[in-house]
C-alpha positions as CSV (number, residue, x, y, z in Angstrom):
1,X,0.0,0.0,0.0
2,X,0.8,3.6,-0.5
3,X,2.9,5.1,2.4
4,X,1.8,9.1,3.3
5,X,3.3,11.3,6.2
6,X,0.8,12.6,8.7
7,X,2.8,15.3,9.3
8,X,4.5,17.5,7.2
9,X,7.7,19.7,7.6
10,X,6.7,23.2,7.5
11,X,10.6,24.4,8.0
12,X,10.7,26.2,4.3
13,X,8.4,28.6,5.6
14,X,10.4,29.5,9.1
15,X,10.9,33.1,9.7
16,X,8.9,34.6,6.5
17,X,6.7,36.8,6.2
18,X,2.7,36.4,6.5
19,X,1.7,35.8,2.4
20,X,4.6,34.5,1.5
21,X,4.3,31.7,-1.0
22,X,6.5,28.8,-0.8
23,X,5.7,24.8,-2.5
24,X,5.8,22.4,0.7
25,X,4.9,20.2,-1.5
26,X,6.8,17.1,-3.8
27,X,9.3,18.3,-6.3
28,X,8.2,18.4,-9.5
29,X,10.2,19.3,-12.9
30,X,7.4,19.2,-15.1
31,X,5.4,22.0,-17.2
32,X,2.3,23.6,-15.7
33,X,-0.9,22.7,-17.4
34,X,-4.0,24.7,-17.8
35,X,-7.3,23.6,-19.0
36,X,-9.5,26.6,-19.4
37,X,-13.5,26.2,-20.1
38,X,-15.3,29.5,-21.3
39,X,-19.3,28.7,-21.0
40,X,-22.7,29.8,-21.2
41,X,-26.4,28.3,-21.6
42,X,-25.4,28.7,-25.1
43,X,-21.9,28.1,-26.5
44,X,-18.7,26.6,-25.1
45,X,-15.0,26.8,-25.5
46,X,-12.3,24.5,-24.4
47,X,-8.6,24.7,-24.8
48,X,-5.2,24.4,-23.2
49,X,-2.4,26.9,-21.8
50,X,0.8,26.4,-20.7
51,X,1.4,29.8,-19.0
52,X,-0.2,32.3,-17.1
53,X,-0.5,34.4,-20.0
54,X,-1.9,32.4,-22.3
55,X,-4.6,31.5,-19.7
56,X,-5.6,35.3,-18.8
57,X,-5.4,36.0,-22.7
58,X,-7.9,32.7,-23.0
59,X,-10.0,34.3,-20.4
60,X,-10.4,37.9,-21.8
61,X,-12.0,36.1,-24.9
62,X,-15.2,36.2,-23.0
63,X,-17.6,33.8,-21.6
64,X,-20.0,34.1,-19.2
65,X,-18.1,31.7,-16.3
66,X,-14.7,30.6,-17.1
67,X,-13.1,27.7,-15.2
68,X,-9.5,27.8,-15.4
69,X,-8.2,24.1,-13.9
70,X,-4.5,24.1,-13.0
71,X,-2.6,20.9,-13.2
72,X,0.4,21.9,-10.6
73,X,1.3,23.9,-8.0
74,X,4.8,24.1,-7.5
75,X,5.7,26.7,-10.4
76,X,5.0,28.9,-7.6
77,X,6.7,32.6,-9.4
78,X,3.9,31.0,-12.6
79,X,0.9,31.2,-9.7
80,X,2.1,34.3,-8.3
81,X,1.4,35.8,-11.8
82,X,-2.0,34.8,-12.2
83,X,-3.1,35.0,-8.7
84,X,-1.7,39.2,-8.9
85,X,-4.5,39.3,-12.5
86,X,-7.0,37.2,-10.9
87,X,-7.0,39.3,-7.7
88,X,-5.9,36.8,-5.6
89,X,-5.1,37.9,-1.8
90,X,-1.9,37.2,-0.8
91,X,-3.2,34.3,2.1
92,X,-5.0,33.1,-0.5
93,X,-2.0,32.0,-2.4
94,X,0.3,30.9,0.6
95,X,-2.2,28.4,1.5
96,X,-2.5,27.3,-2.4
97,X,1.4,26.1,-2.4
98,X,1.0,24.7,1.1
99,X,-0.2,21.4,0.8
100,X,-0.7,20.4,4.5
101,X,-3.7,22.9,4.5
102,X,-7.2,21.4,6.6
103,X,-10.2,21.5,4.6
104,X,-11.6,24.8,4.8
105,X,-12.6,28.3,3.5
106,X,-11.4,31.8,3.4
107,X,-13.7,34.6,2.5
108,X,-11.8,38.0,0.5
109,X,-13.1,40.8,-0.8
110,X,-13.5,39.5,-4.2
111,X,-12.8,35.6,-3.8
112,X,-13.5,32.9,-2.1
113,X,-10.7,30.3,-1.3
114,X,-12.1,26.7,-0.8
115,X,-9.3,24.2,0.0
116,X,-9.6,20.4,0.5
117,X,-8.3,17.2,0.4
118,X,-9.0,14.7,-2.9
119,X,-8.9,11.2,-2.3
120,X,-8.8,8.7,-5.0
121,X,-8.1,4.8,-5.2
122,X,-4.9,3.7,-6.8
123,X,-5.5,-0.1,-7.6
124,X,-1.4,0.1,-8.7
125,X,-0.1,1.0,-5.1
126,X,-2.8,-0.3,-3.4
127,X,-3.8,2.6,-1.6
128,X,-4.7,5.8,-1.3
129,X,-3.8,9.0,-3.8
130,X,-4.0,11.9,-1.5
131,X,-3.5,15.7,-3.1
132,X,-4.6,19.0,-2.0
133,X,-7.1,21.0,-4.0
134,X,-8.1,24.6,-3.8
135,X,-10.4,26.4,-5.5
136,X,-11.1,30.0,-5.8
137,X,-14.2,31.1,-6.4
138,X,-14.5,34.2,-8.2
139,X,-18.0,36.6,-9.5
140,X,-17.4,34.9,-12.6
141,X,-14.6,32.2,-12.8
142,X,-13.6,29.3,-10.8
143,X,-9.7,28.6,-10.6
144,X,-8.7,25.1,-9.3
145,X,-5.2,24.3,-8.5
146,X,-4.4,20.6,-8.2
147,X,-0.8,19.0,-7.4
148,X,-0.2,16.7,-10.1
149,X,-2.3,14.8,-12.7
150,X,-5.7,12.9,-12.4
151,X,-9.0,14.2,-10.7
152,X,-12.2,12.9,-10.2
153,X,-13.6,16.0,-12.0
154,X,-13.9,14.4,-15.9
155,X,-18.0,13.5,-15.2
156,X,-17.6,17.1,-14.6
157,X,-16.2,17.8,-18.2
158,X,-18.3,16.3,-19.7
159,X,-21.3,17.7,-18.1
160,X,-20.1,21.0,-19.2
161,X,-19.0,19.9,-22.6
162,X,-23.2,19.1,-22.8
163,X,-25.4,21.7,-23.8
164,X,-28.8,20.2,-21.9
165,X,-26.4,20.4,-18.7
166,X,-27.5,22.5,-15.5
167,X,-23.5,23.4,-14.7
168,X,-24.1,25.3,-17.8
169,X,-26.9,27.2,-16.8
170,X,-26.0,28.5,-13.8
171,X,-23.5,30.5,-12.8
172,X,-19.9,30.4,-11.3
173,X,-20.5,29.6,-7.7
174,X,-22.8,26.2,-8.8
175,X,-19.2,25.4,-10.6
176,X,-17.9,25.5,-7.6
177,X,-20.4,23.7,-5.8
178,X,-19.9,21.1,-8.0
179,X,-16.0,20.4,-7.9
180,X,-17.0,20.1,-4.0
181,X,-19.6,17.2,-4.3
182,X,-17.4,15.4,-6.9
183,X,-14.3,15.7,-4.2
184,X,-17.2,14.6,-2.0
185,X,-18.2,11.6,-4.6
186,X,-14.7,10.3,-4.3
187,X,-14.6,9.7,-0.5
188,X,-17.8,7.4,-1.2
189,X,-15.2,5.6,-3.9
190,X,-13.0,5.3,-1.5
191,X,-14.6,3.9,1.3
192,X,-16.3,1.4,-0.5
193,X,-12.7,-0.3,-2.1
194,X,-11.5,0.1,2.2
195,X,-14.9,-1.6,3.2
196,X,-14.2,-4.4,1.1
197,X,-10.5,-4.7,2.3
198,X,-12.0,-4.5,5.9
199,X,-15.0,-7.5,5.2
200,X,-12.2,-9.5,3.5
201,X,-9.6,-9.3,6.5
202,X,-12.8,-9.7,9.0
203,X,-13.3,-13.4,7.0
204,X,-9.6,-13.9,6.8
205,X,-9.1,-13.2,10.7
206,X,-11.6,-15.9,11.4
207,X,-10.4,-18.6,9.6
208,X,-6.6,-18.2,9.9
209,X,-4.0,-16.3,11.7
210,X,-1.2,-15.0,8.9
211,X,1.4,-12.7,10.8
212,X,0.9,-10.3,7.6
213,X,-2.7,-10.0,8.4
214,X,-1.3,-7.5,11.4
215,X,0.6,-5.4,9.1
216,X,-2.7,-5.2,6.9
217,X,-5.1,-3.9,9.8
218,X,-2.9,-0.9,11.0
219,X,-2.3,-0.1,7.3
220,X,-5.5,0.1,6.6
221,X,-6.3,1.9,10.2
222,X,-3.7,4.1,8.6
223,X,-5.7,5.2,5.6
224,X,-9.0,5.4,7.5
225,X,-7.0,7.7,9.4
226,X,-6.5,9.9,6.4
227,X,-10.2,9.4,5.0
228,X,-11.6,10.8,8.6
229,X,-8.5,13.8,8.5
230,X,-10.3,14.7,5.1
231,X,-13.8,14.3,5.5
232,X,-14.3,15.9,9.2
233,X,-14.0,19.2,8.1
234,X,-15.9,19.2,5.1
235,X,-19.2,19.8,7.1
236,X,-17.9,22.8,8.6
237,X,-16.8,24.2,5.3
238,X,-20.1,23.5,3.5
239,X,-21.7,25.0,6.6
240,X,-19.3,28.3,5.6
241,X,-20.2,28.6,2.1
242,X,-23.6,28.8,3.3
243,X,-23.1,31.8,5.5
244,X,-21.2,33.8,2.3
245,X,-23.3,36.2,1.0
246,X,-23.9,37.5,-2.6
247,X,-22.7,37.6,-5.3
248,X,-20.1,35.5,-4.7
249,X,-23.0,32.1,-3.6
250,X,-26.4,33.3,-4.3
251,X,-29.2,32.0,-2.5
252,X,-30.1,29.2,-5.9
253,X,-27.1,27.3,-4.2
254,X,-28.6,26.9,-0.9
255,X,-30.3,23.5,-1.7
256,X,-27.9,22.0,-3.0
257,X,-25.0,23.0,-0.1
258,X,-28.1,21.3,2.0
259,X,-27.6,18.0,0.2
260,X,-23.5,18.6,0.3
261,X,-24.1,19.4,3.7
262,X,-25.7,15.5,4.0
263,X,-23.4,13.4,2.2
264,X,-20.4,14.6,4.1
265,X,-22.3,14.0,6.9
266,X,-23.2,10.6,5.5
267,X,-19.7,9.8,4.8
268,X,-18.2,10.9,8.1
269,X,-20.5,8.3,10.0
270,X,-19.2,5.0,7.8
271,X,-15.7,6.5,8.2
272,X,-16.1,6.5,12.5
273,X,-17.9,2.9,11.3
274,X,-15.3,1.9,9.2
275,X,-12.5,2.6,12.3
276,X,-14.5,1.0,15.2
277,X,-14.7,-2.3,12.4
278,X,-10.8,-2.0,12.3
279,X,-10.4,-1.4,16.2
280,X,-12.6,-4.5,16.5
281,X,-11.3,-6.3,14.3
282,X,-7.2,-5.8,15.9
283,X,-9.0,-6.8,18.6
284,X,-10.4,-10.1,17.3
285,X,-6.6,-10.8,16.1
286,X,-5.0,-10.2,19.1
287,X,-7.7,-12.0,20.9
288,X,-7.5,-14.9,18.3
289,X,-3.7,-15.0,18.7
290,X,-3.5,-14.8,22.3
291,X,-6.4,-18.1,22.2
292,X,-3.8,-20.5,20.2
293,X,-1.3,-19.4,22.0
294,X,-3.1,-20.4,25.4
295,X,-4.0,-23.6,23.5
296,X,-0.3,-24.6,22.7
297,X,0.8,-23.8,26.5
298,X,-2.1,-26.3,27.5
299,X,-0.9,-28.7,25.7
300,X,2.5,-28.6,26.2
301,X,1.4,-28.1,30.2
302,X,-0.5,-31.3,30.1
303,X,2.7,-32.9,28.4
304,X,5.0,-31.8,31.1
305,X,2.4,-32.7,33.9
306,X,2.2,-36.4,32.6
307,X,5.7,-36.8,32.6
308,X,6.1,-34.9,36.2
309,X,5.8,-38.4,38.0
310,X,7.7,-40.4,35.0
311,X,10.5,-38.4,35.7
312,X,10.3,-39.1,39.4
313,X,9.9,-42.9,39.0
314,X,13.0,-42.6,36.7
315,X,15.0,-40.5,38.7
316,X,14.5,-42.9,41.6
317,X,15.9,-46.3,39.8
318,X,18.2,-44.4,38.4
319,X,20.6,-43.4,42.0
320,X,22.0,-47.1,41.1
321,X,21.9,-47.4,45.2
322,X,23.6,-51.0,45.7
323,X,21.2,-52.3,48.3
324,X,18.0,-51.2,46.3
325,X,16.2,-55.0,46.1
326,X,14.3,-53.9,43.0
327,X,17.4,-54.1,40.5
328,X,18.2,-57.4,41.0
329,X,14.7,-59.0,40.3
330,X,14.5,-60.4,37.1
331,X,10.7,-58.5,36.3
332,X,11.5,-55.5,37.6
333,X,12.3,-53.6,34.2
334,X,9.2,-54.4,32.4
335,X,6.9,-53.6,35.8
336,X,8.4,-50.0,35.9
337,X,7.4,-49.6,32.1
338,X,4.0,-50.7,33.1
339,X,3.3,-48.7,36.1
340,X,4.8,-45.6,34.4
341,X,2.2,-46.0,31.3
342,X,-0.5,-47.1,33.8
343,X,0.4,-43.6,35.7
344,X,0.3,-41.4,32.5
345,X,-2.6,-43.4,30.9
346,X,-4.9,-42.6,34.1
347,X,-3.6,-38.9,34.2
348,X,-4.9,-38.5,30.2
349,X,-8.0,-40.5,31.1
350,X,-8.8,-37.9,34.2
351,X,-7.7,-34.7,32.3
352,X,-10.4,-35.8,29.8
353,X,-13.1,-36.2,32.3
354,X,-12.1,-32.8,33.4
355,X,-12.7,-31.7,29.9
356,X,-8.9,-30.3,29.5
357,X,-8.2,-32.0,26.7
């Protein structure tokens, strides 16, 4: 499974000034990317930048709500650029390029900063894909800056890229509201691929006792962890963006941040459900591990017990005493052999009635 850090070293930004931007996140030598979608109810236009000024150019074309989706975060004198057009407060973009932020938002004068954690399942690692995603909501664009490649935002694309679609209707802060419950629709992704791990280690844990089975349960306690660090404070954020006022989230959003409000609700109960299955199931282990381990003592107890008075009848004959009369009578080998199993065949026969065996 994928390994992540629960904490992060914030030690770049020691001793600098409030605002200033500086990537805390994983190097990165590759080229920004900018997918830019100009909308309304009636035309569309889609295209791709690879610089801040070929995105602000794209954006002065017109269109009623423009959606300008970043792919990288750590050209951070590229960001700086477009967050100076854009009107971007300088907290706003510090907490961009810091990608140990807690789900959250930040009301501006003109923006809206909305930051959260995306989770996605990566079937090649075997664990979770964790990357930070802020959006900025603005009267009449949406920027979204993501830390590397891949999203759960293409349903989103292509709802947009359809003419019947309501995304295309409505105005900038429904885009928003929309890259929110599909961050949203991941988690339920994601908990349903760890629920099935979980049921398959519950049936695993009863029939058998693999050492690696250990290893498997913290991991996965591990990324349950990580679900419930991201989902927690999604229903105080939603709760936020309903307390913003016009224009920025007009009162048309309000049902639908009531739903939001629901499923992250909905998704933080079968994540506290999800981590009271693992602590229950460690438990079962450890309680299943400690039971053979008690069994194999019993045994080897009931071993040693048998052979207690074995040892003593042994230990007796063999002092090789001169005057002892039972060494020099012709029998007396055989009758030692007999009353020894005699001895230990009566101790087996009364540990059974004593139901130890």
């Amino acid at each position: 499974m994928a390994q992540h850090r629960l904490f992060k070293s914030r030690s770049k930004k020691r001793g600098l000034a409030p605002g200033s931007p500086v990537y805390t996140g994983a190097e990165s030598g590759r080229t920004v990317g900018i997918h830019l979608f100009h909308y309304g109810p009636d035309h569309l236009e889609e295209n791709q930048a690879t610089s801040a000024e070929q995105a602000l150019a794209a954006r002065e074309g017109g269109g009623e709500v423009t959606w300008l989706d970043l792919d990288g975060i750590h050209d951070v004198a590229m960001l700086q650029q477009l967050g100076d057009r854009l009107g971007l407060h300088p907290l706003a973009m510090e907490d961009i390029v810091s990608t140990d932020q807690r789900a959250k938002t930040d009301e501006y004068e003109q923006t809206l900063l909305i930051v959260m954690k995306m989770l996605r399942w990566d079937d090649a690692a075997g664990g979770l894909n964790i990357e930070q995603v802020s959006i900025v909501l603005g009267r009449d664009f949406v920027a979204s800056f993501q830390e590397r490649p891949g999203d759960v935002f293409e349903p989103l694309r292509e709802r947009i890229r359809s003419a019947k679609s309501r995304v295309r209707k409505l105005g900038a802060d429904y885009l928003a509201y929309c890259l929110i419950d599909a961050i949203v629709d991941g988690y339920f992704a994601v908990q349903e691929r760890l629920g099935e791990r979980v049921e398959e280690l519950e049936a695993r844990t009863i029939l058998q006792s693999d050492p690696k089975m250990l290893e498997q349960i913290y991991q996965l306690k591990r990324e349950t962890l990580f679900l419930r660090r991201s989902v927690w404070p999604v229903r105080e954020l939603v709760t936020s963006l309903e307390r913003v006022e016009p224009p920025l989230v007009t009162e048309t959003l309000s049902p639908y941040l009531r739903d939001l409000y629901d499923h992250a609700v909905q998704v933080i109960d079968t994540t506290e459900t999800m981590r009271e299955m693992l602590s229950g199931l460690l438990e079962a282990y450890l309680s299943g591990l400690s039971n053979r381990m008690n069994e194999v003592m019993k045994v080897l107890t009931i071993i040693a017990t048998i052979f207690i008075p074995l040892t003593f009848i042994a230990g007796i004959y063999g002092m090789n005493f001169q005057h002892m009369p039972e060494l020099a009578w012709r029998w007396a080998y055989p009758t030692a052999m007999v009353v020894m199993a005699v001895i230990a065949g009566a101790m087996l026969y009364y540990f059974r009635r004593k139901r130890w065996l």
